[in-house]
C-alpha positions as CSV (number, residue, x, y, z in Angstrom):
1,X,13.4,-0.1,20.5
2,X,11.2,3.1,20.8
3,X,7.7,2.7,20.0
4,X,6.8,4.1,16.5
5,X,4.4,7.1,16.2
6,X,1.6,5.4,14.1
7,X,-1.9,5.9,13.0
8,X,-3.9,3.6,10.2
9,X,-4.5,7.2,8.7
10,X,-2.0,9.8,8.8
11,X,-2.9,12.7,10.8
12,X,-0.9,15.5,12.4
13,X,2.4,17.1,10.5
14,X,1.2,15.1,6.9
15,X,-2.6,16.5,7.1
16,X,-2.1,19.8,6.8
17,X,-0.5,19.6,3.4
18,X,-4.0,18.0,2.3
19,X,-6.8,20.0,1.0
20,X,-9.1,17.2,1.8
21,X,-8.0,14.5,3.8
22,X,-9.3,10.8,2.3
23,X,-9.7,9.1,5.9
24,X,-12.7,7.5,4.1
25,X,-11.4,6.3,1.5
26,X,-9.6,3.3,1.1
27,X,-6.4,2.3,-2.0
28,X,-6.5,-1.4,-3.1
29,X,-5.0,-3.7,-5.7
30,X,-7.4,-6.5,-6.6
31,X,-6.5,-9.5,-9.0
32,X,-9.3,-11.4,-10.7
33,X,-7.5,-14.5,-9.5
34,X,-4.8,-14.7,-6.4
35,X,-3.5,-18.8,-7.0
36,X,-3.7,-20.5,-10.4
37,X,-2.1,-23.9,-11.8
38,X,-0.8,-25.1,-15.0
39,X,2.5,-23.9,-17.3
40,X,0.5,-20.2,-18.1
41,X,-1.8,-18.4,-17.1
42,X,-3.2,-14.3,-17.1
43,X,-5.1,-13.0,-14.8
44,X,-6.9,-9.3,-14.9
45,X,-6.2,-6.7,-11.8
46,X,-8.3,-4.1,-10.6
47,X,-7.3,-0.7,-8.8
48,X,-9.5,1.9,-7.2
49,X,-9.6,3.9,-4.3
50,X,-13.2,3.8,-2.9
51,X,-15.4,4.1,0.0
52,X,-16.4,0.3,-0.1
53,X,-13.8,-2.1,-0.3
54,X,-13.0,-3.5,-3.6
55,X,-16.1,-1.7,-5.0
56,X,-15.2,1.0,-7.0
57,X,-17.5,4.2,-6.4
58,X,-14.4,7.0,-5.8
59,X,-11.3,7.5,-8.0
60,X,-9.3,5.0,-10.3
61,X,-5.6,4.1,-9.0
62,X,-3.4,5.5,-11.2
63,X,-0.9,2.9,-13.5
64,X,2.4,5.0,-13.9
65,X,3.9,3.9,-10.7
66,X,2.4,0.0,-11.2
67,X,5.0,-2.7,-11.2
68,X,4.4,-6.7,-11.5
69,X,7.6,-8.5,-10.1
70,X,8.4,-12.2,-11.1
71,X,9.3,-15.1,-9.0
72,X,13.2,-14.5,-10.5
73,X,12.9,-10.7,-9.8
74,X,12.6,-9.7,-13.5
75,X,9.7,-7.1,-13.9
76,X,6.5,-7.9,-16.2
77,X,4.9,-5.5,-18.9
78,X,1.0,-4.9,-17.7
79,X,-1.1,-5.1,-20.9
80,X,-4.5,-3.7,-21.6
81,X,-4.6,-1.4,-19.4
82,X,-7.1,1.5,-19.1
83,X,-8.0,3.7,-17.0
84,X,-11.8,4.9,-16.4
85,X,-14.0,7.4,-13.9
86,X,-13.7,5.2,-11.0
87,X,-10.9,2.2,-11.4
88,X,-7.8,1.3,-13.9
89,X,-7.7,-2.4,-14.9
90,X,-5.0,-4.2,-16.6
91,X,-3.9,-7.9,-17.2
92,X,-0.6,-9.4,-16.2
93,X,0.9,-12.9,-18.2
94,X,2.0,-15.3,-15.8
95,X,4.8,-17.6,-17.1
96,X,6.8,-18.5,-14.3
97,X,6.2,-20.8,-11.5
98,X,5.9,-18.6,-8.2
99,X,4.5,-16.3,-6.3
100,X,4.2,-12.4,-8.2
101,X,4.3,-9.4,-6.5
102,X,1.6,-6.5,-8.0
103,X,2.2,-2.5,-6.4
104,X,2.4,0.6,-7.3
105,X,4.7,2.6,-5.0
106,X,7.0,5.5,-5.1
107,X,7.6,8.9,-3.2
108,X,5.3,12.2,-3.9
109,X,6.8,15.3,-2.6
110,X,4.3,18.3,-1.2
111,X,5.2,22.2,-0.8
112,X,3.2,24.4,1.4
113,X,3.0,28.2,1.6
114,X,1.1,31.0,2.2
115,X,1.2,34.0,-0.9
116,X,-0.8,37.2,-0.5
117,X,-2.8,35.6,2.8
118,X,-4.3,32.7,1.2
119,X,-2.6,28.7,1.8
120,X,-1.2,27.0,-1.4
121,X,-0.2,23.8,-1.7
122,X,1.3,21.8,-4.7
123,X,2.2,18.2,-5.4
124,X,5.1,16.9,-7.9
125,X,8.7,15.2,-8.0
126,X,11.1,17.4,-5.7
127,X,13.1,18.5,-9.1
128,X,9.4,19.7,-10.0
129,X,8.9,21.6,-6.9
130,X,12.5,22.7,-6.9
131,X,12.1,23.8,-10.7
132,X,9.3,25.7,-9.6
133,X,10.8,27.8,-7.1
134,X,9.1,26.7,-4.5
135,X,12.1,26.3,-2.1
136,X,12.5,30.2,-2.6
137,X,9.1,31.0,-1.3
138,X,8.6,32.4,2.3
139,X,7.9,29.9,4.9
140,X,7.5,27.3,2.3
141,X,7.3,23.9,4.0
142,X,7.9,20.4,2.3
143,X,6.7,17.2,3.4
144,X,7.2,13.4,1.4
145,X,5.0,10.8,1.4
146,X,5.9,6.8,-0.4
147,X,2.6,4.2,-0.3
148,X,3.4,1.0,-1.5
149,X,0.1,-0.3,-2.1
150,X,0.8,-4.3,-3.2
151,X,-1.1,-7.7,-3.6
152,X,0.6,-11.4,-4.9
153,X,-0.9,-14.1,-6.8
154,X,0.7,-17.5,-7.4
155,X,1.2,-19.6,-10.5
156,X,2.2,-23.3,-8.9
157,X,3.5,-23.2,-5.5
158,X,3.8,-20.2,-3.4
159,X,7.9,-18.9,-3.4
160,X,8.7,-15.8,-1.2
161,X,11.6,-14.0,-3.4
162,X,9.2,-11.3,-3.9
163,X,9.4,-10.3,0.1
164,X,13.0,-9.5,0.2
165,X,13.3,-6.3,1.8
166,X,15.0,-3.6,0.4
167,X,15.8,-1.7,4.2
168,X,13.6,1.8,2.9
169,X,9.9,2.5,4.4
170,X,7.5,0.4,5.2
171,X,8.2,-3.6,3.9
172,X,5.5,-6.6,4.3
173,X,7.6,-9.5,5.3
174,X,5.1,-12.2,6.0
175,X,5.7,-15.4,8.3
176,X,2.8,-17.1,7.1
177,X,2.4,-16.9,2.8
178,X,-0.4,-14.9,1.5
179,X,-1.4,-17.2,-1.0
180,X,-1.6,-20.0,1.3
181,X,-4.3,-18.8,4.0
182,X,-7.2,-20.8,4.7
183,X,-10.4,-20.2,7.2
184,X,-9.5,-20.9,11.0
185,X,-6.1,-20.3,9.8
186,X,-4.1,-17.7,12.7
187,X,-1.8,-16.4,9.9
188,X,1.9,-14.1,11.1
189,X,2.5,-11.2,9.2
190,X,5.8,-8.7,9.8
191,X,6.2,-5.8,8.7
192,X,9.5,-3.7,8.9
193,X,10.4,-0.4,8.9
194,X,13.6,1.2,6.9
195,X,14.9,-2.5,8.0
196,X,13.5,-2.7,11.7
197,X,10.9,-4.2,13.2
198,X,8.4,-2.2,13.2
199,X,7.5,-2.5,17.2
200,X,4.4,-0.9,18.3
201,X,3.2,-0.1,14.7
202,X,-0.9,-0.3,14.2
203,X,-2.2,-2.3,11.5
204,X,-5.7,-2.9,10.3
205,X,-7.1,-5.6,8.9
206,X,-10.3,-5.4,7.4
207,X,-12.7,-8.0,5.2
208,X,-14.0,-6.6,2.3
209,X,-17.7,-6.3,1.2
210,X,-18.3,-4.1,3.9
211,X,-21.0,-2.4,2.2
212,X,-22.9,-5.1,2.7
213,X,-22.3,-4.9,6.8
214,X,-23.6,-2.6,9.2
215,X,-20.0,-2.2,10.3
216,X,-17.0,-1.9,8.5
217,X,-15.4,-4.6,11.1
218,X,-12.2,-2.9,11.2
219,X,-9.5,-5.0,13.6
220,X,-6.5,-2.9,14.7
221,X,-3.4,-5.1,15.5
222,X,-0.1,-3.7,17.4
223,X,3.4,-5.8,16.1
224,X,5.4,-6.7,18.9
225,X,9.0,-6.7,19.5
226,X,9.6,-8.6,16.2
227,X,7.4,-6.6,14.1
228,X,4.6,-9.5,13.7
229,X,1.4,-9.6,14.3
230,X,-1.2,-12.9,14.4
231,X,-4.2,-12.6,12.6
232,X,-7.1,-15.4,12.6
233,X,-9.2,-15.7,10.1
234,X,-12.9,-16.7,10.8
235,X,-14.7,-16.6,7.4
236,X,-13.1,-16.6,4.1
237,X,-13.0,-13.9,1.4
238,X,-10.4,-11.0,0.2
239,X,-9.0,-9.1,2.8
240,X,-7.3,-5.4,3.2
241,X,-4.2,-4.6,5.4
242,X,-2.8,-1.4,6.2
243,X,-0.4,0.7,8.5
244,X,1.3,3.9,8.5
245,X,4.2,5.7,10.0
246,X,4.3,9.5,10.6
247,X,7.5,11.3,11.3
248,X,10.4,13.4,9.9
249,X,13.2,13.1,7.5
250,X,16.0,14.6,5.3
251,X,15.9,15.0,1.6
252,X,18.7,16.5,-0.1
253,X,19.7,18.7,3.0
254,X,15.6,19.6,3.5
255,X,14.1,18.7,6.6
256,X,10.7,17.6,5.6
257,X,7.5,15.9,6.7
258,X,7.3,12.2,5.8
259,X,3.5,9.9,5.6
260,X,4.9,5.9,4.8
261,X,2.1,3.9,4.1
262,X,1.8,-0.1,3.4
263,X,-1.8,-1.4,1.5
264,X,-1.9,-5.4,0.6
265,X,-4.5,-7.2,-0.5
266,X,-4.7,-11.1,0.1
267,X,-7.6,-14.0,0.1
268,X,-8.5,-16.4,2.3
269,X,-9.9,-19.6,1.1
270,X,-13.0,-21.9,2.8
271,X,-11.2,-24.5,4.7
C-alpha cells in the first residue's frame, strides 16, 4: 500500500486557504465523566479549541455539527447547551447500557481567489459557494476539509457498535477499548482511511495539562501495515489523539484540495 502523505497539522495545498493557520491550537471534546454505572446516568461535555489542553483560553467548539450516538445507533438530543467566549458545554442523558460516541464532524468547503490584486478567501457549504458565484471567478480554487473530532463514555460495560466504520475519511477503529485503559496498559489503536489502513499515517498522542509542563510531551506514532499503532501509557490522566491526511479529491466534477483530520479524547485510569 503507498505510504500516506501526512502531517499532525496540515500544511502545504490546505494552508494556503487559511488566513491564520491554528498549528497552536488544539480541538477537543471533553466529558465530565468517561465510565459510569447504574440504570441512568448524565454526564456534562466540554468543547474548546485552546492553546492548553482541555483548558479553555482560545475559542469555543461550535454545537451545530455535535452528535451523541447510542450503543443501538439511535442519536441522542444534547440538552443545555451554551455556548460562551471560550468553550460550549452541554449535557447528554445516558439510558442505555454501552459505550456512546460524542463528535462533531462534517465537511467545510473553502474558495480562493484573487479580485482587483488582493487574496480572498471564503468558507461555507459548496451550494453556498456555488450560490455565491464563486466557481465563476478567475482562478478561483476550492479545497474541502471534514474533522471528526470524537470522545466515548460508557454507561455499564464498554460495547464497540459505535466504531463501525462507515469507509469515508479518517475512522478510529480501536483494538484496545477506550474506556477500558489503565496505567502500564500498552493499548492498540487503528485508524482507517476511506476504509484502508491507514499505513504510514502520523499520529500524536499527547497528555493533557500540559500547561503545567515545561514540554508539551507530544509522542508521534507511525501505523503500520494494518493501520495500528501501540501506545503505553505511563501515568494516568485524559489524553488527546490526532492525525491528518493531506491530499486531493473530486467534488461534483471539482478537483479540489482536501485536509481529513481525526481528534479523540480518552482517559486512562491509576492501575
Amino acid at each position: 500500500m503507498k505510504t500516506l502523505r501526512i502531517g499532525a497539522v496540515a500544511l502545504g495545498i490546505f494552508a494556503i486557504f487559511l488566513a491564520q493557520p491554528s498549528q497552536a491550537h488544539r480541538i477537543w471534546l471533553l466529558p465530565s465523566t468517561f465510565t459510569l454505572s447504574g440504570n441512568e446516568q448524565w454526564i456534562t461535555v466540554d468543547g474548546a479549541i485552546s492553546n492548553d489542553l482541555f483548558y479553555p483560553n482560545h475559542v469555543p467548539l461550535r454545537l451545530e455539527r455535535v452528535a451523541v450516538t447510542a450503543p443501538d445507533g439511535s442519536l441522542v438530543e444534547i440538552q443545555n447547551a451554551a455556548t460562551g467566549k471560550f468553550r460550549s458545554v452541554f449535557d447528554v442523558h445516558l439510558t442505555q447500557q454501552g459505550t456512546y460516541r460524542i463528535a462533531q464532524a462534517g465537511n467545510t468547503f473553502f474558495a480562493r481567489w484573487t479580485e482587483d490584486g488582493e487574496p480572498q478567501r471564503r468558507r461555507g457549504t459548496l451550494d453556498e459557494l456555488l450560490a455565491a458565484g464563486l466557481d465563476e471567478k478567475e482562478g478561483v480554487q476550492f479545497a474541502v476539509s471534514n474533522r471528526s473530532v470524537a470522545t466515548y463514555v460508557t454507561l455499564g460495560a464498554p460495547t464497540t457498535s459505535v466504531f463501525e466504520t462507515t469507509g469515508s475519511g479518517l475512522e478510529f477503529v480501536p483494538a484496545s477499548h477506550p474506556n477500558d485503559l489503565f496505567a502500564g496498559d500498552t493499548a492498540a489503536f487503528r485508524i482507517v482511511h476511506n476504509g484502508n489502513p491507514a499505513e504510514g499515517l502520523e499520529v500524536t498522542v499527547v497528555q493533557g495539562a500540559d500547561r503545567y509542563r515545561n514540554r508539551a510531551g507530544d509522542t508521534m506514532y507511525t501505523a503500520d501495515a494494518d493501520g495500528r499503532i501501540s501506545v503505553t501509557f505511563d501515568e494516568p490522566g485524559s489524553y488527546w489523539l490526532e492525525a491528518s491526511v493531506e491530499g486531493e479529491t473530486e467534488v461534483e466534477g471539482r478537483k479540489m484540495a482536501e485536509y481529513l483530520a481525526l481528534v479523540v479524547t480518552f482517559e486512562v485510569l491509576p492501575e
